[in-house]
CHARMM internal coordinates of N, CA and C (Angstrom, degrees):
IC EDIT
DIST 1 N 1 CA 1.4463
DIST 1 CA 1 C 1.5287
ANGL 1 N 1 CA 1 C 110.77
DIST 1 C 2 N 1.9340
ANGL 1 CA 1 C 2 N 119.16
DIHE 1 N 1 CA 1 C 2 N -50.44
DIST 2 N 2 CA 1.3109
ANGL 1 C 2 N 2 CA 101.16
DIHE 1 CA 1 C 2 N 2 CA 174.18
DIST 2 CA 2 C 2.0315
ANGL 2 N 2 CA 2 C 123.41
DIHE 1 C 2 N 2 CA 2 C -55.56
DIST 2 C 3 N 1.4841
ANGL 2 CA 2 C 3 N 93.45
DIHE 2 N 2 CA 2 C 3 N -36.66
DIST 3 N 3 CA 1.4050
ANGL 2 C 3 N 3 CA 94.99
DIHE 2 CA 2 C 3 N 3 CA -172.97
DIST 3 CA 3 C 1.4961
ANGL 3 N 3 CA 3 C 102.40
DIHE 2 C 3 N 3 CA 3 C -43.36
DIST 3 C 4 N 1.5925
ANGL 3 CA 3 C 4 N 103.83
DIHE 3 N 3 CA 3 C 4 N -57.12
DIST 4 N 4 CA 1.8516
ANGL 3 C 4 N 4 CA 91.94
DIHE 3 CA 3 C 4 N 4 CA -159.24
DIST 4 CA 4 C 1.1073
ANGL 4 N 4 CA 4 C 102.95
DIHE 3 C 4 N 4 CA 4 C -73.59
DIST 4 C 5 N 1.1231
ANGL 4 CA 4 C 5 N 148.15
DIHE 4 N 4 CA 4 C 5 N -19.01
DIST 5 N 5 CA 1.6112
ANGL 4 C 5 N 5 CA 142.54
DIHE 4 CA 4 C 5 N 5 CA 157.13
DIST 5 CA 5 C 1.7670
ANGL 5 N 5 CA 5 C 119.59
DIHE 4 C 5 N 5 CA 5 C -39.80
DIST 5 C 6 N 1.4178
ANGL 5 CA 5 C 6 N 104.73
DIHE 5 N 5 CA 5 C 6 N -58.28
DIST 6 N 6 CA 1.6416
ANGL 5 C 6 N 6 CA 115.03
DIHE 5 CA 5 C 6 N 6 CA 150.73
DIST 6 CA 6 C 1.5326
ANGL 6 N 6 CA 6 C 107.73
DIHE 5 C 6 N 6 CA 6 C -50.31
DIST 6 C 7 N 0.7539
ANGL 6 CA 6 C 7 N 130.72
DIHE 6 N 6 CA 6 C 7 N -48.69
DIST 7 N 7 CA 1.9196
ANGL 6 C 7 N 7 CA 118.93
DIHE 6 CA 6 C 7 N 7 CA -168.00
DIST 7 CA 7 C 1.4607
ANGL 7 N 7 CA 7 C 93.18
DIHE 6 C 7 N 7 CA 7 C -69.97
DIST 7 C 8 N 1.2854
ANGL 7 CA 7 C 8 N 125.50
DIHE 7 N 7 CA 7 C 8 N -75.18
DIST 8 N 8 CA 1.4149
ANGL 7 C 8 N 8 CA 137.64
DIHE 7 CA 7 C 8 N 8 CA 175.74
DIST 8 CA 8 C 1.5779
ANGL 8 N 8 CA 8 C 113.36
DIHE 7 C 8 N 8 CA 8 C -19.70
DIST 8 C 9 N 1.3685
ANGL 8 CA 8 C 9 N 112.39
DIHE 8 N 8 CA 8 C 9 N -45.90
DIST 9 N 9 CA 1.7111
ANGL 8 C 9 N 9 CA 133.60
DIHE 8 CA 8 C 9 N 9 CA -174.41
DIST 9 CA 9 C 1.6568
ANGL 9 N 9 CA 9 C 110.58
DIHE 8 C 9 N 9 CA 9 C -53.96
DIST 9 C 10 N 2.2746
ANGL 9 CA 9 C 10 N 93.39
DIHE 9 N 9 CA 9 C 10 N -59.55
DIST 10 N 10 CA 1.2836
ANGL 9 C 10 N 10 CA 108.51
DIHE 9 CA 9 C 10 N 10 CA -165.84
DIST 10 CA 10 C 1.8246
ANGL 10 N 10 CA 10 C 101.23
DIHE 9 C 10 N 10 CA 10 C -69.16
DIST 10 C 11 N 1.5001
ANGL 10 CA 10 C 11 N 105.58
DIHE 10 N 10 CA 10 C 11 N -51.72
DIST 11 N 11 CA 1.2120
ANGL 10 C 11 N 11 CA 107.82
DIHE 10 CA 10 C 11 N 11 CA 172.51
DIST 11 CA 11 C 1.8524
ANGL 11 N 11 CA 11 C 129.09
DIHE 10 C 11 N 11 CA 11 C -19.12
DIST 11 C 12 N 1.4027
ANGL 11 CA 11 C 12 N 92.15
DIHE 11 N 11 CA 11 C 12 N -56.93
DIST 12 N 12 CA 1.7483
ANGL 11 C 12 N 12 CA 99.12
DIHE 11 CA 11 C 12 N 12 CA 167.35
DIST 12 CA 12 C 0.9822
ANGL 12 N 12 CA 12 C 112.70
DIHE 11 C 12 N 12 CA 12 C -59.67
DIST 12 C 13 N 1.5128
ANGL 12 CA 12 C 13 N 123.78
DIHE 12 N 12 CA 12 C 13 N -75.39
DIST 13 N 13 CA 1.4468
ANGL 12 C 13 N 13 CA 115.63
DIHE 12 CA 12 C 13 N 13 CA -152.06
DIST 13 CA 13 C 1.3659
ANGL 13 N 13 CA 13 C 105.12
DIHE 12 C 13 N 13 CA 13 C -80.21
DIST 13 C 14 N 1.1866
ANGL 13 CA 13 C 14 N 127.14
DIHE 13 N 13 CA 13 C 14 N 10.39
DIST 14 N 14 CA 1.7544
ANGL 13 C 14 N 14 CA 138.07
DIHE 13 CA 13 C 14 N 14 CA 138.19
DIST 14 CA 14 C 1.2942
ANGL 14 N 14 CA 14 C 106.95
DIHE 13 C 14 N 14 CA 14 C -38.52
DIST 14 C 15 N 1.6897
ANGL 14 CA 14 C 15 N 102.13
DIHE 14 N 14 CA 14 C 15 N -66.55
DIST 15 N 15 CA 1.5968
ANGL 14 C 15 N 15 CA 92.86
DIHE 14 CA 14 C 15 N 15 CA -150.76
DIST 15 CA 15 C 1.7192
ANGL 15 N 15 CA 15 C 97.77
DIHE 14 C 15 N 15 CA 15 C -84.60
DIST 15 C 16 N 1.5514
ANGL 15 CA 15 C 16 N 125.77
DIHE 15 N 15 CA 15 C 16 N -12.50
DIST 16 N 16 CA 1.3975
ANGL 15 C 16 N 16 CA 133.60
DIHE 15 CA 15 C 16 N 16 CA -174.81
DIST 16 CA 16 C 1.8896
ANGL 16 N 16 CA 16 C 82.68
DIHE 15 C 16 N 16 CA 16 C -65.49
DIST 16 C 17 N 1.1604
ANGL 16 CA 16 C 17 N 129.89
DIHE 16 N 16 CA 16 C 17 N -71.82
DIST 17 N 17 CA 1.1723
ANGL 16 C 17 N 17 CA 114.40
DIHE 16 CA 16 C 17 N 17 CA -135.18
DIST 17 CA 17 C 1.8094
ANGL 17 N 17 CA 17 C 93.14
DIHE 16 C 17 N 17 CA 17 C -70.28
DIST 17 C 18 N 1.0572
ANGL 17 CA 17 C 18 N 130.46
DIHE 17 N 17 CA 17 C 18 N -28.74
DIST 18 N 18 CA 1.1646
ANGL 17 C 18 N 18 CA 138.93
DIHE 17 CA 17 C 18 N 18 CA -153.98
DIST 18 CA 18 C 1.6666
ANGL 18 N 18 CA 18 C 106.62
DIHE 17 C 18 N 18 CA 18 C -85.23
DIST 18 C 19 N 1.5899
ANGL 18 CA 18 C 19 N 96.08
DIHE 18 N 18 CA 18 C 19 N -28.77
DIST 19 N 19 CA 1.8050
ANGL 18 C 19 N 19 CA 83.43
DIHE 18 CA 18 C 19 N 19 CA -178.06
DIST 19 CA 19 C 1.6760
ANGL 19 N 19 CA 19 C 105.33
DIHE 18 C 19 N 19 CA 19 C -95.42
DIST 19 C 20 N 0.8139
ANGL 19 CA 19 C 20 N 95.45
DIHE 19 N 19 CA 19 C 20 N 144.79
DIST 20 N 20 CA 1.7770
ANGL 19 C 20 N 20 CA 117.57
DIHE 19 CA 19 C 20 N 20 CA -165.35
DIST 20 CA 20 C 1.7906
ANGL 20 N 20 CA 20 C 91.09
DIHE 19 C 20 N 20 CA 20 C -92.55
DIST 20 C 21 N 1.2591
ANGL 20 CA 20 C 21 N 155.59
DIHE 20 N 20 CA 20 C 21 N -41.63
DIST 21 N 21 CA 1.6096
ANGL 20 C 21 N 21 CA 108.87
DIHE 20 CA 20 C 21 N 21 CA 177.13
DIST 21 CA 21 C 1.7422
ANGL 21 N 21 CA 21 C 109.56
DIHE 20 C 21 N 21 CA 21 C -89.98
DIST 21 C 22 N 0.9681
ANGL 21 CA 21 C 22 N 117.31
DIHE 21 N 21 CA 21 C 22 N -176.24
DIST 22 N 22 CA 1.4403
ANGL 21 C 22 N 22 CA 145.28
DIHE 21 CA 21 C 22 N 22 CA 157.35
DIST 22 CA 22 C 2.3202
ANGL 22 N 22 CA 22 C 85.89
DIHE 21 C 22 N 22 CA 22 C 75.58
DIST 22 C 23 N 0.9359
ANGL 22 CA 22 C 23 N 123.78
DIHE 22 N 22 CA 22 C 23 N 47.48
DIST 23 N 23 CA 1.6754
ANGL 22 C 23 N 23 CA 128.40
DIHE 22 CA 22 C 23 N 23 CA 176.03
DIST 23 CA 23 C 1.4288
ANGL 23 N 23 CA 23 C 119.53
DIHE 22 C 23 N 23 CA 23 C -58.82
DIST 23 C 24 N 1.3546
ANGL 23 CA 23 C 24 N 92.84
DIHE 23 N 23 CA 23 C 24 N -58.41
DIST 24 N 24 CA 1.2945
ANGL 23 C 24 N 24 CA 103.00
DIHE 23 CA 23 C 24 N 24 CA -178.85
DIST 24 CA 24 C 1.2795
ANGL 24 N 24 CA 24 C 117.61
DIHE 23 C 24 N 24 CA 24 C -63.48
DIST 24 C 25 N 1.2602
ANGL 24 CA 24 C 25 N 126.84
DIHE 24 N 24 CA 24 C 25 N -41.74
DIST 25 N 25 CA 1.2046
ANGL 24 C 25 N 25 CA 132.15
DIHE 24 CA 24 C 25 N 25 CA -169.19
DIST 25 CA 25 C 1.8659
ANGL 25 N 25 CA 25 C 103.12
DIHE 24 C 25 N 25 CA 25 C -72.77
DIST 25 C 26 N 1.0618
ANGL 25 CA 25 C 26 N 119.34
DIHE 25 N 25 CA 25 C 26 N -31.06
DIST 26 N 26 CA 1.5327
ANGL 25 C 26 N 26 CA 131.56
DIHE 25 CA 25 C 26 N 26 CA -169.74
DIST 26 CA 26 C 1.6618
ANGL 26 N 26 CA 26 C 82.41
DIHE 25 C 26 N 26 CA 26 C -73.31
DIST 26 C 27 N 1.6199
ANGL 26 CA 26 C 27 N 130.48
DIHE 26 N 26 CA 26 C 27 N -75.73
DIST 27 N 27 CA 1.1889
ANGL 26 C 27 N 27 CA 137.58
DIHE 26 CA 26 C 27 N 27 CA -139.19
DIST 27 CA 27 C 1.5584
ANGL 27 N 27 CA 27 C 98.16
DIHE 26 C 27 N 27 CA 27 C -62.81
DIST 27 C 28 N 1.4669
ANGL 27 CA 27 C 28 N 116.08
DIHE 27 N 27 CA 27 C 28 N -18.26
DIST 28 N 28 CA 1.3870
ANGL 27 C 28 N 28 CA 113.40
DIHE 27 CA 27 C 28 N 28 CA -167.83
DIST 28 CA 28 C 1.4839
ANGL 28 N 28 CA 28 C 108.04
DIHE 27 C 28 N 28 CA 28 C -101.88
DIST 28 C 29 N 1.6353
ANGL 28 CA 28 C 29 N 116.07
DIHE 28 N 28 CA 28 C 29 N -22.30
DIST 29 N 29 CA 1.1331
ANGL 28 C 29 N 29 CA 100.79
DIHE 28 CA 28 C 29 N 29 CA 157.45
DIST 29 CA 29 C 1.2184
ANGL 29 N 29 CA 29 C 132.28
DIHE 28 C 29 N 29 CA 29 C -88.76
DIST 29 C 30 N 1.4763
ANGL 29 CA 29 C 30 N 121.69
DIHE 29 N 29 CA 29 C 30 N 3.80
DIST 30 N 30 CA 1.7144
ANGL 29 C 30 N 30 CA 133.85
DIHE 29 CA 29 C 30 N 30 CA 171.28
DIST 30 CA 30 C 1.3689
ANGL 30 N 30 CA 30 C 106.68
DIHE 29 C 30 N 30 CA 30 C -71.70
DIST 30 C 31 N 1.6479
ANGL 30 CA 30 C 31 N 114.91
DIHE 30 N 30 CA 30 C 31 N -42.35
DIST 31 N 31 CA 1.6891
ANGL 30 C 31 N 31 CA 100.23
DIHE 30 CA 30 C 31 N 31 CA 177.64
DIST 31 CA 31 C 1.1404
ANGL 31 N 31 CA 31 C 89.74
DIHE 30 C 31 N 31 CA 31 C -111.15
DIST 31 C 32 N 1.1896
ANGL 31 CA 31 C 32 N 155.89
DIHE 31 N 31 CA 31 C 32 N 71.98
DIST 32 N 32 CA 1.4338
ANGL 31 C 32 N 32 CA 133.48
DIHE 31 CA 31 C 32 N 32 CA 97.33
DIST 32 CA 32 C 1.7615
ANGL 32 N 32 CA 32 C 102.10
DIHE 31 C 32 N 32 CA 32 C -78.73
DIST 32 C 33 N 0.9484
ANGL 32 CA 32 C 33 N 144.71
DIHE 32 N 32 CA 32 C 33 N -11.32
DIST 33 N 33 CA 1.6864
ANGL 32 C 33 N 33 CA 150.14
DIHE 32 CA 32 C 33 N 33 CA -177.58
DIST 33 CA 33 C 1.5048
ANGL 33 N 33 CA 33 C 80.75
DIHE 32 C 33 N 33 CA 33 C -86.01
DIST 33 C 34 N 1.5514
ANGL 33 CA 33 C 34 N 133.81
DIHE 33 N 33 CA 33 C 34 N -59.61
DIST 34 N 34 CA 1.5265
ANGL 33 C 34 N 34 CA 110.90
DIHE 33 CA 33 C 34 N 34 CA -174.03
DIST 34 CA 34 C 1.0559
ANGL 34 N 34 CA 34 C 111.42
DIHE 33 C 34 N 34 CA 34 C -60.54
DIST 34 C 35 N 1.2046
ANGL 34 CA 34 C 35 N 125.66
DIHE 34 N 34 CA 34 C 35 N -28.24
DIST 35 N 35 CA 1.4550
ANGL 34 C 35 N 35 CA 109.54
DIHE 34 CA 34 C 35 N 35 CA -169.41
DIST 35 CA 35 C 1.5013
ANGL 35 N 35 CA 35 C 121.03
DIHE 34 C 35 N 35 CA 35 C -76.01
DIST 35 C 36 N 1.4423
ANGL 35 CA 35 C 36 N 111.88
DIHE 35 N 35 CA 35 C 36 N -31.04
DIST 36 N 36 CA 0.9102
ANGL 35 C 36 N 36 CA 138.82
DIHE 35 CA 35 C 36 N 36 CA -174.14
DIST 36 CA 36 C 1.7281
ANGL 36 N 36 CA 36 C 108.31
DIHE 35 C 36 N 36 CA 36 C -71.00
DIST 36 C 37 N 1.3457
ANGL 36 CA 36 C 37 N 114.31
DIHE 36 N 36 CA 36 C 37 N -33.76
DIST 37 N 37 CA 1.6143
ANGL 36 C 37 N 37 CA 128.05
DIHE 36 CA 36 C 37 N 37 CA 146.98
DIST 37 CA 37 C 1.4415
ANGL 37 N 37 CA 37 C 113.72
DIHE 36 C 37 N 37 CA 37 C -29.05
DIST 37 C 38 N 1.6750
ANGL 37 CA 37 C 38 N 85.07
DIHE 37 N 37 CA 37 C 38 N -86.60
DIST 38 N 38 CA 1.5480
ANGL 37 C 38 N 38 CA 90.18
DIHE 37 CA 37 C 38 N 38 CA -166.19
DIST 38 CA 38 C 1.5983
ANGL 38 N 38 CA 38 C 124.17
DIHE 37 C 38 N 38 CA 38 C -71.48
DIST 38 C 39 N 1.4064
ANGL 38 CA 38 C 39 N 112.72
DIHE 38 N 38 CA 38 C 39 N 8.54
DIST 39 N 39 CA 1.3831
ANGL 38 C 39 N 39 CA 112.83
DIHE 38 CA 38 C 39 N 39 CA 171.44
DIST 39 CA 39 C 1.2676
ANGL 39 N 39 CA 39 C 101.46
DIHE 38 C 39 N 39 CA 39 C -81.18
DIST 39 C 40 N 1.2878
ANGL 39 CA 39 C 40 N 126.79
DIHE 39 N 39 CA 39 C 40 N -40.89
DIST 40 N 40 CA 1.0928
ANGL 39 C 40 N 40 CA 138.33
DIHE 39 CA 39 C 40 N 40 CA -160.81
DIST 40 CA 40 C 1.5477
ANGL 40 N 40 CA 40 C 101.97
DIHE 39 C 40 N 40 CA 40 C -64.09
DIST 40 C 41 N 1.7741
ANGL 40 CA 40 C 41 N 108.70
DIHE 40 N 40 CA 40 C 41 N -64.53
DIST 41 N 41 CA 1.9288
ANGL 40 C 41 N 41 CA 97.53
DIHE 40 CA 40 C 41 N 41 CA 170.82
DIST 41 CA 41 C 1.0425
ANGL 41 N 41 CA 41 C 127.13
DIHE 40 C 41 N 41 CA 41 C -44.47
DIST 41 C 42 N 1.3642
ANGL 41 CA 41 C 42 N 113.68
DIHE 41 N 41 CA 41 C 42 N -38.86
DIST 42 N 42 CA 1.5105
ANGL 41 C 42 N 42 CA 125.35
DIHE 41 CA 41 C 42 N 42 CA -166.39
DIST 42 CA 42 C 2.0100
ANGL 42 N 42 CA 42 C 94.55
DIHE 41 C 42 N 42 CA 42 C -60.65
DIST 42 C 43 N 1.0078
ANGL 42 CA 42 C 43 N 108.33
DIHE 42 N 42 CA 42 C 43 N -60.37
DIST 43 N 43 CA 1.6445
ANGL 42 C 43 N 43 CA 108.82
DIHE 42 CA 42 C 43 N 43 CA -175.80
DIST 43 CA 43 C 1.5961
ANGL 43 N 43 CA 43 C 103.02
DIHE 42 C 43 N 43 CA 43 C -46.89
DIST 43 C 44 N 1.4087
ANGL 43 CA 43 C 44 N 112.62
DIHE 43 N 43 CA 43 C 44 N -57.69
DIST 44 N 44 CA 1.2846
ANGL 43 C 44 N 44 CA 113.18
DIHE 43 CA 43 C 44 N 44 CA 159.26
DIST 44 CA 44 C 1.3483
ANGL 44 N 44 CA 44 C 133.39
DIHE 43 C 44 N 44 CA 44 C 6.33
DIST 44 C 45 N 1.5280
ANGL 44 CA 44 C 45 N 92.47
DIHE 44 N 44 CA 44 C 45 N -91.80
DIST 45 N 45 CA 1.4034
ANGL 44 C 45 N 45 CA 134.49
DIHE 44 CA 44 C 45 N 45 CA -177.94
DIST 45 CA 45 C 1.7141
ANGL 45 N 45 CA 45 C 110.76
DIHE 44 C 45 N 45 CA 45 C -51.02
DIST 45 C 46 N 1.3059
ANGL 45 CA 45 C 46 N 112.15
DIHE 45 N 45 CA 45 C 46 N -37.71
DIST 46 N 46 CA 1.4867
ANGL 45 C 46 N 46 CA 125.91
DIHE 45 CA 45 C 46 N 46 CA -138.67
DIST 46 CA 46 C 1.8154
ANGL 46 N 46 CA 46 C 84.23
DIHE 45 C 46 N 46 CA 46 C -103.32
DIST 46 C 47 N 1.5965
ANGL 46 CA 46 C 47 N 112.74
DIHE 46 N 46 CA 46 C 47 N -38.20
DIST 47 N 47 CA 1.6718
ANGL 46 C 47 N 47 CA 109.86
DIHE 46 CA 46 C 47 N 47 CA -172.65
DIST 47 CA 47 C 1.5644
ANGL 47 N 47 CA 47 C 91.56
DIHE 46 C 47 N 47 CA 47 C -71.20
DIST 47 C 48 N 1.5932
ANGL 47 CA 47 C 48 N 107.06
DIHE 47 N 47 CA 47 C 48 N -56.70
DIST 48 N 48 CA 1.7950
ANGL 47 C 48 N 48 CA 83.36
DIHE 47 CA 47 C 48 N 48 CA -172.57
DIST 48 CA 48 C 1.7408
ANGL 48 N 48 CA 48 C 124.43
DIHE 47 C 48 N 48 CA 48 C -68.89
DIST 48 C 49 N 0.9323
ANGL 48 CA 48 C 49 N 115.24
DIHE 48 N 48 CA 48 C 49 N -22.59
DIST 49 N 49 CA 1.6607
ANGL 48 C 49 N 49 CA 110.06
DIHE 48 CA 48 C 49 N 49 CA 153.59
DIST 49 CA 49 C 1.3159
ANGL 49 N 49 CA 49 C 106.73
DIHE 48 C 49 N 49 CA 49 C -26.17
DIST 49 C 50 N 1.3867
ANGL 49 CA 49 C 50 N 108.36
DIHE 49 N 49 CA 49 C 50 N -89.00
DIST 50 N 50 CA 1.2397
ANGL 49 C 50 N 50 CA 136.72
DIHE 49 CA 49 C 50 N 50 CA 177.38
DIST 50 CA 50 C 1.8953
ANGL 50 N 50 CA 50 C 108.78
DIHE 49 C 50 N 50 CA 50 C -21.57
DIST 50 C 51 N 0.9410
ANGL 50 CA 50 C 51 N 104.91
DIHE 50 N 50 CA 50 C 51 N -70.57
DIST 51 N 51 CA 1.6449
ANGL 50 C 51 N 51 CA 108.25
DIHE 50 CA 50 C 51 N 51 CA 166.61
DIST 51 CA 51 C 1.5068
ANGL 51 N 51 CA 51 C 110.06
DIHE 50 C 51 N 51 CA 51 C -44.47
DIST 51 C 52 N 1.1208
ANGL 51 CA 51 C 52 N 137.33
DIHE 51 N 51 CA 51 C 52 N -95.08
DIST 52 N 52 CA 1.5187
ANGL 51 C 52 N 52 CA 136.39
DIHE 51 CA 51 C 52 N 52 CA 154.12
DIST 52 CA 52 C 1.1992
ANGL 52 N 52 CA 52 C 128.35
DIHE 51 C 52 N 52 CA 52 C 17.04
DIST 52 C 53 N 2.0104
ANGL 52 CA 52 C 53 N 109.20
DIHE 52 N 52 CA 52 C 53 N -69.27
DIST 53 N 53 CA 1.1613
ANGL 52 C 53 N 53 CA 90.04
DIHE 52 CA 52 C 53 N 53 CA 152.83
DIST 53 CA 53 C 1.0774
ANGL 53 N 53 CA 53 C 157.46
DIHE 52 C 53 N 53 CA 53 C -73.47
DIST 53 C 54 N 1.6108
ANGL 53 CA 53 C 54 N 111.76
DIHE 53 N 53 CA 53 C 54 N -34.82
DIST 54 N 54 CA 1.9136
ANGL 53 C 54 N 54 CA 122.58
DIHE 53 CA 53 C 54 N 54 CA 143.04
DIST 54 CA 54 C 1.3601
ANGL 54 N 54 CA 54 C 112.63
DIHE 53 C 54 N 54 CA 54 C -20.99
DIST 54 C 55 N 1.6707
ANGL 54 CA 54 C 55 N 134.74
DIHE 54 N 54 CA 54 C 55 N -43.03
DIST 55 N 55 CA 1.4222
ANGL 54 C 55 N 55 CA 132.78
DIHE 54 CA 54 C 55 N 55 CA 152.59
DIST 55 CA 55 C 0.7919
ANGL 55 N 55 CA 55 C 134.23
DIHE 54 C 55 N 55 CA 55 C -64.99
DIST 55 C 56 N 1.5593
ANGL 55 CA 55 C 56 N 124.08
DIHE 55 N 55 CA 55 C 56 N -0.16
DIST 56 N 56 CA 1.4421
ANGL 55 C 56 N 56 CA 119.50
DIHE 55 CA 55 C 56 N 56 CA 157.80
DIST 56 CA 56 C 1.1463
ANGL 56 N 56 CA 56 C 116.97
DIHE 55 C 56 N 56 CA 56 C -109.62
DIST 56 C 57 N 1.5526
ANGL 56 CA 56 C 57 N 112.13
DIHE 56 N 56 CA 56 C 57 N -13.70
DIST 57 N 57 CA 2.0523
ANGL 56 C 57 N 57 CA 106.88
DIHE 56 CA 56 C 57 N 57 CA 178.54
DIST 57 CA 57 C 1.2247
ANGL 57 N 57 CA 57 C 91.80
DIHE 56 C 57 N 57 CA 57 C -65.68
DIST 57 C 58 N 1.8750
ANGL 57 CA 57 C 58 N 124.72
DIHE 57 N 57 CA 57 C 58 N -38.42
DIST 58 N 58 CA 1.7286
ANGL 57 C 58 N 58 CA 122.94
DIHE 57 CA 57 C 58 N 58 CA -157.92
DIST 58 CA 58 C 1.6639
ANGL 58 N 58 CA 58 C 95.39
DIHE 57 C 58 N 58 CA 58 C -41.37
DIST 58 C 59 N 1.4655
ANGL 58 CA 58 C 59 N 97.52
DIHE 58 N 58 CA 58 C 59 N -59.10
DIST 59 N 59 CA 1.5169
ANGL 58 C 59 N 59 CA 109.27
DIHE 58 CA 58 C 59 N 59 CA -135.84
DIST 59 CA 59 C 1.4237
ANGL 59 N 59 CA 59 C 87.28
DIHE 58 C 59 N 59 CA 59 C -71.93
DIST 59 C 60 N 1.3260
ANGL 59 CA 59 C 60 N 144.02
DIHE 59 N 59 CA 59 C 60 N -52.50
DIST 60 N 60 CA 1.6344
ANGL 59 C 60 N 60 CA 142.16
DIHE 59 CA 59 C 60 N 60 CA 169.72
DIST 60 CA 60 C 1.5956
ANGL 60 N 60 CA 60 C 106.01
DIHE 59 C 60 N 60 CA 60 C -24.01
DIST 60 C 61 N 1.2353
ANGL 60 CA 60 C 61 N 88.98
DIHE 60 N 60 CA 60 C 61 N -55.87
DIST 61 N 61 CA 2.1746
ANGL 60 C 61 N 61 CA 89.51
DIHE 60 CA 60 C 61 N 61 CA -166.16
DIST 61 CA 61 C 1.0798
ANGL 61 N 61 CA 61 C 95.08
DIHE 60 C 61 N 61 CA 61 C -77.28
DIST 61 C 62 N 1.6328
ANGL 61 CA 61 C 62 N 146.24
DIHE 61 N 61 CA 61 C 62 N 2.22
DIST 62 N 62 CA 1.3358
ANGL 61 C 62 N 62 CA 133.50
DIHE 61 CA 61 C 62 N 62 CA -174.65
DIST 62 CA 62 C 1.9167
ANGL 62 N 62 CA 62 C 94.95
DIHE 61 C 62 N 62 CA 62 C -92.23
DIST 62 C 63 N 0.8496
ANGL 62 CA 62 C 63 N 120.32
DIHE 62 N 62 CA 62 C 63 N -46.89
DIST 63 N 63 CA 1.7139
ANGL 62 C 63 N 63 CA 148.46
DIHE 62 CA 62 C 63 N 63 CA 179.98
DIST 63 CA 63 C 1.6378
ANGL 63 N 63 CA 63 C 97.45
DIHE 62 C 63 N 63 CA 63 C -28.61
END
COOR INIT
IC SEED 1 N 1 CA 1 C
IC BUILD
């Protein structure tokens, strides 16, 4: 299922990069989807920080 999801994926932005009208409009909605990525890790990233450190004040105030 991931594979054909990957084929399906490359397939588009195959034919996005390849067809010559409407570009701009494609390129701007491809990175708003990146962006929309990496906000997404970043929240990610930032809750488990966040956890981590709550696991290390624990273990300090346990001391």
């Amino acid at each position: 299922m991931i594979e054909s999801l990957k084929d399906r994926l490359r397939a588009g932005l195959r034919m996005v990069v390849t067809d010559e009208c409407g570009n701009a409009t494609e390129y701007i909605v491809i990175a708003g989807i990146g962006v929309a990525v990496f906000g997404a890790a970043i929240v990610a990233w930032n809750n488990g920080l966040a956890e981590y450190l709550k696991g290390v004040l624990s273990d300090l105030a346990a001391l």
